[in-house]
Backbone as numpy.savetxt, mean C-alpha at the origin, in Angstrom:
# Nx Ny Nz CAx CAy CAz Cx Cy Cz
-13.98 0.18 -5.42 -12.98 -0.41 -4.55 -13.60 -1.33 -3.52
-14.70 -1.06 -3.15 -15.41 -1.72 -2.27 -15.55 -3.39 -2.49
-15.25 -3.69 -3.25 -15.69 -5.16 -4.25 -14.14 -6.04 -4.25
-13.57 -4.71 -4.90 -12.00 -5.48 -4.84 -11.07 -5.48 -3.52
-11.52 -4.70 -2.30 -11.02 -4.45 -1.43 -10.54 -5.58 -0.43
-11.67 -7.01 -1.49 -11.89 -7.90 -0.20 -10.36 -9.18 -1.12
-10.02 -8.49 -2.52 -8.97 -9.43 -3.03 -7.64 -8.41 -2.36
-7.50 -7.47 -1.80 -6.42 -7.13 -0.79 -5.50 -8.69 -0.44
-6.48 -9.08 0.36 -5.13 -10.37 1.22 -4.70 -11.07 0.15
-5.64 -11.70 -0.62 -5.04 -12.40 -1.51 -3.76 -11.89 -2.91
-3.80 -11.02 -3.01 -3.20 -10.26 -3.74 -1.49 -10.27 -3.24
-1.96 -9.37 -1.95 -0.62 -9.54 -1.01 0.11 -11.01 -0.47
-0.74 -11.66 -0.29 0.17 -13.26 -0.51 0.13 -14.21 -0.67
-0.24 -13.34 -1.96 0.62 -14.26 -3.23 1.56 -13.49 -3.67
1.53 -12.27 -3.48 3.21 -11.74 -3.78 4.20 -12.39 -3.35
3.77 -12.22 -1.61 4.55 -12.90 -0.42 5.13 -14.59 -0.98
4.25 -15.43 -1.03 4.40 -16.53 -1.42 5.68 -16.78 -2.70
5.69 -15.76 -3.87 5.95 -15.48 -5.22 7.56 -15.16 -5.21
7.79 -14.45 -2.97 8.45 -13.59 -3.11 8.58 -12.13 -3.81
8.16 -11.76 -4.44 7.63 -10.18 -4.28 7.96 -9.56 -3.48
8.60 -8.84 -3.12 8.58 -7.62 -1.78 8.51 -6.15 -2.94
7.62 -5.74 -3.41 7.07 -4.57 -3.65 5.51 -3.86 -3.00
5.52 -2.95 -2.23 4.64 -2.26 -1.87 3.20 -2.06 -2.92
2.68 -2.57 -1.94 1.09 -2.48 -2.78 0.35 -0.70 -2.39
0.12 -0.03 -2.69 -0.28 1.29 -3.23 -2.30 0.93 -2.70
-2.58 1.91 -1.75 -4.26 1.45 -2.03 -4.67 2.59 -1.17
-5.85 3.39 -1.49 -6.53 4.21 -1.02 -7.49 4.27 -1.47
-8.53 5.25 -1.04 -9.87 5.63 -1.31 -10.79 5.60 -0.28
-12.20 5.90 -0.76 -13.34 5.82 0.37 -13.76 5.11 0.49
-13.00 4.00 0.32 -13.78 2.40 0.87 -12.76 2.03 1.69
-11.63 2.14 1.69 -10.97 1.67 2.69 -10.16 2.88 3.92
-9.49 1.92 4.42 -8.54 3.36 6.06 -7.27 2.44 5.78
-6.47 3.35 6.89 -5.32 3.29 6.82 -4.69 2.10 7.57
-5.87 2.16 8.56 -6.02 0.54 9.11 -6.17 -0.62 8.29
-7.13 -0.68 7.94 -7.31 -1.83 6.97 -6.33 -1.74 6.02
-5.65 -0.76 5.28 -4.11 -1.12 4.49 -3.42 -1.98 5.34
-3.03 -1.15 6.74 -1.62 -1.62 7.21 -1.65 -2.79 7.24
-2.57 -3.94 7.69 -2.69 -4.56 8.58 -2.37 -5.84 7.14
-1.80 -5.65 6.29 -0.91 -6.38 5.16 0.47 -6.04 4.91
1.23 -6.99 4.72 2.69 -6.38 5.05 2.85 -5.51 3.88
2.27 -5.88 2.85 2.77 -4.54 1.11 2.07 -3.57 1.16
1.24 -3.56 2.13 0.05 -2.33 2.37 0.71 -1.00 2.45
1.05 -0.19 1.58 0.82 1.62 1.87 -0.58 2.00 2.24
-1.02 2.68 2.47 -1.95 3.65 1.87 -1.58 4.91 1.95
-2.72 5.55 0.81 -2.66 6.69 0.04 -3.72 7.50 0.24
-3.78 8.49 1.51 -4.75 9.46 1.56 -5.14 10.21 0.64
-4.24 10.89 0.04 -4.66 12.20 -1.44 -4.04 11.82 -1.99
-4.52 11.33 -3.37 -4.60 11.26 -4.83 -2.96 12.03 -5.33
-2.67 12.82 -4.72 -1.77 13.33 -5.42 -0.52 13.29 -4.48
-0.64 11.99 -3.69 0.54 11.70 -3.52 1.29 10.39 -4.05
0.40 9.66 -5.04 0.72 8.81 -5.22 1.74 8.74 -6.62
1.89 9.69 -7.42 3.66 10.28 -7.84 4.60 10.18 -6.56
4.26 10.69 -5.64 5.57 11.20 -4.65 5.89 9.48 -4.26
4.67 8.76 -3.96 4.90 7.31 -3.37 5.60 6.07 -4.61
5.09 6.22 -5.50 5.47 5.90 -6.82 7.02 6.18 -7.03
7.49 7.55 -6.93 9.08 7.57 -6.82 10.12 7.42 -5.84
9.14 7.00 -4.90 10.03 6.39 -3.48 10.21 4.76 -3.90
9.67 4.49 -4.51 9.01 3.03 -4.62 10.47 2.61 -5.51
10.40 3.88 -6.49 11.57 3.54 -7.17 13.10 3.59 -6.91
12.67 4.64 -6.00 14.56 4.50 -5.47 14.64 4.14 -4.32
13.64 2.90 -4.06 14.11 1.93 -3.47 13.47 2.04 -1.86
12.65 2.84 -1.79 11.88 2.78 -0.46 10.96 1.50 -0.02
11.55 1.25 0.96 10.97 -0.55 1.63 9.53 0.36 2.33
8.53 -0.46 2.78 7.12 -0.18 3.03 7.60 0.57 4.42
8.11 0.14 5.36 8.27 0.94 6.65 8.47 2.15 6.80
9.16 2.50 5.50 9.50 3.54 5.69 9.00 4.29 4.70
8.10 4.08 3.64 6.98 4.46 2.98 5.92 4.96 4.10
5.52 4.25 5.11 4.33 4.50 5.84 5.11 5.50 6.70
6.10 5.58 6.86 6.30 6.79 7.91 6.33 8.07 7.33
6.89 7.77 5.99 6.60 9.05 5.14 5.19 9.35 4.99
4.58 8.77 4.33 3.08 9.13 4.18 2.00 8.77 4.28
2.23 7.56 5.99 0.92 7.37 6.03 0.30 8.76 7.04
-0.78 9.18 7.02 -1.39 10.60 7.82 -1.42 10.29 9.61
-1.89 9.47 9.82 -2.15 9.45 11.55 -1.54 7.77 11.82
């Protein structure tokens, strides 16, 4: 992740640009919760095994704001 971490912005807008408004999904030990937010499609995903639970919010229709209040940790 460390490598791809740095195509984050670009990734995110060009969604933006594309129009896209779907939540981009990103965790691990290369990045924080900081460095997610600080992109508007940015979740992040502390444990691995929430990313089913984030995945089916995604689907019934959960906008990022309120993705991160659900599960971002601090």
């Amino acid at each position: 992740m460390t490598t791809t971490m740095h195509a984050f912005k670009e990734v995110n807008s060009k969604l933006l640009e594309s129009d896209i408004d779907v939540p981009v999904v990103c965790g691990g030990g290369a990045v924080t919760q900081d460095f997610v937010s600080q992109y508007e499609l940015g979740v992040y995903c502390e444990e691995a095994e929430d990313v089913p639970k984030i995945a089916d919010s995604i689907l019934k229709g959960m906008d990022v704001k309120k993705l991160r209040s659900t599960f971002h940790k601090h």
